[in-house]
Every structure is written in structure tokens, then in C-alpha cells.
C-alpha positions in Angstrom: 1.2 14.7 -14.9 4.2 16.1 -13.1 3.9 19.5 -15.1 0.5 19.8 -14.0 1.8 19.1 -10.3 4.4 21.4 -10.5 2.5 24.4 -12.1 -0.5 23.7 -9.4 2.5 23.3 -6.5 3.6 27.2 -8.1 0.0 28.4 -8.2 -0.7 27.8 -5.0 2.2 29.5 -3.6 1.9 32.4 -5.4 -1.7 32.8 -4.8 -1.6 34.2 -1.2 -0.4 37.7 -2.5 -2.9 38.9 -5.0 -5.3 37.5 -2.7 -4.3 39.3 0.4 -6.4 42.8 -0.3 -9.6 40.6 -0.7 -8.7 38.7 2.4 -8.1 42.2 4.6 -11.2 43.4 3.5 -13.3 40.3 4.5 -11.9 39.7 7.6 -11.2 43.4 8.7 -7.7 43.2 9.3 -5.1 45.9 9.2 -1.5 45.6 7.8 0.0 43.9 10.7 -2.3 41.3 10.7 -2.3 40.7 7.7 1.6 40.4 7.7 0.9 37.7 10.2 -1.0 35.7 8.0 1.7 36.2 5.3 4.4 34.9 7.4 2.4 32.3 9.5 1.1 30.7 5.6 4.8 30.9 4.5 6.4 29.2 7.3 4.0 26.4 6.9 4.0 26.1 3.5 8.0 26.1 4.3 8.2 23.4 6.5 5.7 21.1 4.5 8.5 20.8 1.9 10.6 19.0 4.3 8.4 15.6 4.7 7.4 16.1 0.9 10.3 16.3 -0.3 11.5 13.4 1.6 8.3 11.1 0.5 9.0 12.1 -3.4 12.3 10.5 -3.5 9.8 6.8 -2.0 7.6 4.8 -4.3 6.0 2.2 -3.5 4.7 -1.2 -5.5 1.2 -2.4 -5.6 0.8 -5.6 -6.7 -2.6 -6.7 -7.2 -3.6 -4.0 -4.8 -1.4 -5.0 -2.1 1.6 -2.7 -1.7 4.6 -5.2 -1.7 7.5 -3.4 -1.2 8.2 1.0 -0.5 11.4 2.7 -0.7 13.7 4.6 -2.8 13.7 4.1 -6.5 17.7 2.5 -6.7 16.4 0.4 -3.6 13.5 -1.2 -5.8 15.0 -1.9 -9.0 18.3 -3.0 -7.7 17.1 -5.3 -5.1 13.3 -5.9 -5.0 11.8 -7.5 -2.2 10.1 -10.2 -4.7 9.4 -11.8 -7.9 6.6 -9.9 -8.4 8.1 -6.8 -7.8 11.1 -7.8 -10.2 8.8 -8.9 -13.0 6.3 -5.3 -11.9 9.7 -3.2 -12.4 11.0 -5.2 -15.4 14.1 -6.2 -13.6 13.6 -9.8 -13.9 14.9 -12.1 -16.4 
């Protein structure tokens, strides 16, 4: 599962470029707009790393479809909010 994530996360970066000759034809642009596409998709797909990188390093626990308890992986198994948390992580005796 995370391989395919990861190889779909490269994909989609890499897809704006061989793209980009298709995309100027369709839409009529010339060079400088197109560079503005370039650097407008780049700068979002930049700063949508920073939130997503902070939500990969959070789980979160459902519990009979109820989510119980969210936070960072050493948070949850070395304290978890509850016994059903403990027993969901293995942590409990």
C-alpha cells in the first residue's frame, strides 16, 4: 500500500512536464504562460507537503467505528487514552 502511494505521489509530480506541450496547444498559450502554470502547480504542490507531511506522522484509532483516540504513533502506544485502545494496539496485558 505505501509503495503504491508513494509511486502515485511521484507520478503525479512528474506528470505536469510531458504534459505541458498538449496543455499549450489546448489552451493556446505561449511560453510564458505556460511557465506560469509550471510554477503556480509547483508552488502548490509545494506547500501541500507541509500539512501532509504533518498529518502522516498522526493516526488515529477507530474502535467499533468510533475514533477513540488521534495522535502520534509513540503517543498511542505508550499511553493510550483507553482499554480499548491498549487492547486495539496490543499494548495491554
Amino acid at each position: 500500500m505505501f509503495m503504491l502511494a508513494h509511486f502515485s505521489h511521484h507520478l503525479i509530480a512528474a506528470l505536469l512536464q510531458p504534459l505541458l506541450p498538449f496543455i499549450r496547444d489546448d489552451f493556446a498559450l505561449d511560453y510564458t504562460q505556460a511557465a506560469w502554470i509550471v510554477s503556480a502547480y509547483t508552488l502548490a504542490y509545494g506547500f501541500s507537503q507541509l500539512p501532509g507531511g504533518w498529518l502522516a506522522d498522526r493516526i488515529g484509532v477507530l474502535v467499533a467505528g468510533r475514533l477513540t483516540q488521534v495522535g502520534r504513533a509513540e503517543e498511542i502506544f505508550s499511553t493510550p487514552g483507553s482499554r480499548e485502545v491498549a487492547k486495539f494496539v496490543g499494548t495491554e496485558n
